[in-house]
N, C-alpha and C positions, 0 to 999 in steps of 0.2 A: 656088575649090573648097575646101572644109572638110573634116576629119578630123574622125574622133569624136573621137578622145584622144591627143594628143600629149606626149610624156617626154620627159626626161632626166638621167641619174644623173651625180651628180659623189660621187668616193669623198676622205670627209677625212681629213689621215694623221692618226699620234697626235700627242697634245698640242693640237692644233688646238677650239675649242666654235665653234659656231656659235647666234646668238640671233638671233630675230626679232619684230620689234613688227610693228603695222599695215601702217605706211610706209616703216622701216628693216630693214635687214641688219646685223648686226654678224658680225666673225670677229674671234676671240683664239687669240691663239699666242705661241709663246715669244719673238720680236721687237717684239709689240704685239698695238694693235688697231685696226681698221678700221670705221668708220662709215657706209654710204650708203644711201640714199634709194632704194627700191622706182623703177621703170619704172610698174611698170603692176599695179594693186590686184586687178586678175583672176587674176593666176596665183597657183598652188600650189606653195605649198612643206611637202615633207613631211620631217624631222630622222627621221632613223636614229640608229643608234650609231656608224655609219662611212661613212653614206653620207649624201646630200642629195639630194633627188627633186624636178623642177621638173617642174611639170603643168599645160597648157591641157584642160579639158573638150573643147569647141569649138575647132579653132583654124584660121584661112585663113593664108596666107600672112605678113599683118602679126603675127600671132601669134606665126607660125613663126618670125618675125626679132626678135620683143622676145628669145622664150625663148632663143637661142642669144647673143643680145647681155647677157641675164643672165648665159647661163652664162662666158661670157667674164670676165666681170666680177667674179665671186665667184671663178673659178678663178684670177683676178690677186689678189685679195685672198688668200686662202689660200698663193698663194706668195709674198706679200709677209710674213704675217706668221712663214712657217716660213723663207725664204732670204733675203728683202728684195730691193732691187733695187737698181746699183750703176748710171753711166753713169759713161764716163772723158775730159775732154777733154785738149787740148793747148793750151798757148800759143805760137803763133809770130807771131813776130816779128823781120822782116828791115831793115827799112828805119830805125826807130827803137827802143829797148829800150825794150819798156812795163813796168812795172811793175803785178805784182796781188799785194793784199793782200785780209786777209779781219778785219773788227775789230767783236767781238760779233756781230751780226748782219746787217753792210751788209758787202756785197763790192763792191772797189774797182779799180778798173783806170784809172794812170795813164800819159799820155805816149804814150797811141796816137795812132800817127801825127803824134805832135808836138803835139799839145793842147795847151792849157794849164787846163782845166776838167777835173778827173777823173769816170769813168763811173761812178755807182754804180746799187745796188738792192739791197731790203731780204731778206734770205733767208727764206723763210717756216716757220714753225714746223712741226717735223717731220721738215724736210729738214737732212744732216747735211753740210756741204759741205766740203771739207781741200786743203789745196794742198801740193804736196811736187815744189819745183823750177818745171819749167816744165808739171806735170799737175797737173790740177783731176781729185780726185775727188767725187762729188755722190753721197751713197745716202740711201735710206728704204725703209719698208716700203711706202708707198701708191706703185702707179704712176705712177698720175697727177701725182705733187706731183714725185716725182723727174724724169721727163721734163720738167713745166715747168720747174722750177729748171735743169735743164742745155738747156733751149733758150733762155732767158732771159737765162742768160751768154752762150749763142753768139752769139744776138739783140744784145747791148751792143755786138759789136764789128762790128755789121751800117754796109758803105756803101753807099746804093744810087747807082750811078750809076759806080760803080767798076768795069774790069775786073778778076777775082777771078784771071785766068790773070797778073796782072805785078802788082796789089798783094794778095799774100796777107797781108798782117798781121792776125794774127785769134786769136778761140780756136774751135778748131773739135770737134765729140764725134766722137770715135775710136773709142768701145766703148759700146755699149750692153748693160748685162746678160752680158756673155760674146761676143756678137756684133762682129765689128769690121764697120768703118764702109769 
């Protein structure tokens, strides 16, 4: 079933511009800037001075799920580049003392579990990663990059075949954003 015309408003605070090309979305704020790729070439987008206006003429259902899945998307952008996003993990370590360091760009993690080859992976630009003790903090302004970078570390100290209730050695994320885990 179709609607004639489907909306909806997202209000931008100050300091925040929003541009758009053909294919792209950008958002600029006082933390950064945000770059991503349009969904779908049919919807409308109309710039206010404080607001931003998504619009299908026509829209059924799959319509109705691109537009809310834009609007998600830009409303993550817009708070990335006015708060950014933080995730916080933990290292623990019972059974062996790992060591994680972080040198330029590779983060490193030795002596899990007794290895003798250390874990590493490259952090990817954008994302600002700090260690202070035995907590990993990971932030940036794009969602998405921050998430992967802290599931990426949790990912490193992944054993599968291991039970997780008697070998917990691991770095596990504790905080997403304000949210604990």
């Amino acid at each position: 079933m179709t609607q004639n015309k489907l909306s909806e408003t997202i209000i931008l605070p100050k300091g925040c511009e929003f541009k758009q090309d053909k294919t792209q979305i950008t958002v600029k704020g006082p933390k950064g800037e945000i770059t991503r790729k349009l969904p779908d070439l049919d919807l409308k987008i109309k710039v206010g001075a404080e607001e931003l206006t998504l619009e299908y003429e026509k829209s059924s259902r799959r319509e109705k799920n691109k537009l809310f899945t834009t609007k998600a998307h830009i409303k993550n952008m817009v708070q990335g580049v006015t708060e950014g996003f933080t995730y916080t993990l933990k290292v623990c370590s019972g059974h062996f003392p790992m060591t994680v360091s972080i040198k330029n760009d590779s983060f490193e993690i030795k002596n899990f579990l007794g290895e003798k080859v250390p874990r590493t992976f490259k952090i990817k630009k954008g994302a600002d990663v700090k260690l202070a003790g035995d907590v990993i903090t990971v932030y940036s302004h794009d969602k998405d990059l921050a998430g992967q970078t802290a599931g990426t570390i949790e990912k490193l100290t992944r054993r599968p075949g291991f039970d997780k209730r008697i070998f917990q050695d691991g770095i596990y994320i504790t905080d997403k954003n304000g949210k604990k885990m």
